[in-house]
Residue, then its C-alpha position, 0 to 999 in steps of 0.5 A: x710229060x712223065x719225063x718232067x714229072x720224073x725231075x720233079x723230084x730233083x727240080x724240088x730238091x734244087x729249089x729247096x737248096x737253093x732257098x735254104x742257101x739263101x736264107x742261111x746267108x740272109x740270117x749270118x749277114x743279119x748276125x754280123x751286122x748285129x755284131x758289128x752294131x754292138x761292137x760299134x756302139x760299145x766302142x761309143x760308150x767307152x770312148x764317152x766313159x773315158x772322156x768323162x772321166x778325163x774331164x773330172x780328172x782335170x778338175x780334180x787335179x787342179x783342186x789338188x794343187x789349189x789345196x797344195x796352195x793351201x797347204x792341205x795336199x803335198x802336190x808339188x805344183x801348187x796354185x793360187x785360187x785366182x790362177x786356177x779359177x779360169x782353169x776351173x771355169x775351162x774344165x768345167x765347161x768341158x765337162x758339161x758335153x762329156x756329161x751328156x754324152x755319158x747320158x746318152x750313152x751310158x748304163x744307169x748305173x754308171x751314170x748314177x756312180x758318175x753322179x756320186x764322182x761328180x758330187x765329191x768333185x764339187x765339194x772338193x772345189x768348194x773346199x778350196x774355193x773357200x780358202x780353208x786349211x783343214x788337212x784332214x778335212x782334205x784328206x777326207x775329201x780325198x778318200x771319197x773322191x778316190x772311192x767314188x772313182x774307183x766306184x765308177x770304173x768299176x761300175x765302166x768296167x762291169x757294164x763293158x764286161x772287161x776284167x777287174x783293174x787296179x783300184x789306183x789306191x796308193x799313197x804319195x811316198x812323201x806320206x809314208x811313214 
């Protein structure tokens, strides 16, 4: 018995090794996945972010050339209303899923500077729907268009912390003066 009392000591310190081995393994594996997990779902919210905003840009571009038709814009390919009217009713459907998504898995914020986008998108389809010819009028919906995308990458930006980009802001050359 004295020589079992005498490993005592050593058979303790293996057992707390041991245990201490495990739990260490335990709470790195724990902290991987946890990684592992938010990289996934921050992928998911970048990739809904970017459809998102691939669907209005759609819309917007096709409000582009309806104005072109309209001589309120300078796009170089102009449309006729009635030819882009199925192509609105296209975009907007496919807009309606990558909205949910951004619901899902969006931060409030972004959500809310997709809202304000998408707003200024609808007046801009308006505008054109209703036939006017109001270059400045245009211009002006172009400006918050183009502030309110700005807002909302920013807003993707900050909520996936990735470093400032270009606010995409320029004037077509045939504007210059």
């Amino acid at each position: 018995m004295s020589a079992f009392i005498q490993q005592l000591p050593a058979l303790i310190g293996v057992v707390i090794g041991a245990l201490g081995s495990y739990l260490a393994i335990v709470r790195g594996d724990q902290a991987r996945f946890r990684r592992e997990q938010t990289a996934r779902w921050e992928e998911r919210r970048l990739a809904a972010y970017v459809d998102y905003a691939h669907a209005l840009k759609k819309s917007v571009t096709l409000a582009y050339r309806v104005a072109a038709h309209l001589d309120n814009d300078p796009h170089p390919h102009p449309l006729s209303r009635q030819e882009a009217e199925p192509l609105f009713e296209e975009a907007t459907a496919a807009r309606d899923p990558a909205w949910e998504a951004l619901l899902l898995l969006g931060s409030p914020h972004v959500v809310e500077k997709a809202r304000t986008w998408v707003l200024t998108l609808i007046d801009m389809e308006q505008f054109v729907r209703q036939d006017t010819h109001d270059p400045a009028a245009w211009h002006t919906l172009l400006e918050r268009q183009r502030t309110s995308r700005d807002g909302y990458y920013t807003a993707v930006r900050n909520d996936l912390a990735l470093p400032p980009g270009h606010s995409a802001q320029w004037e077509p050359p045939m504007l210059r003066t």
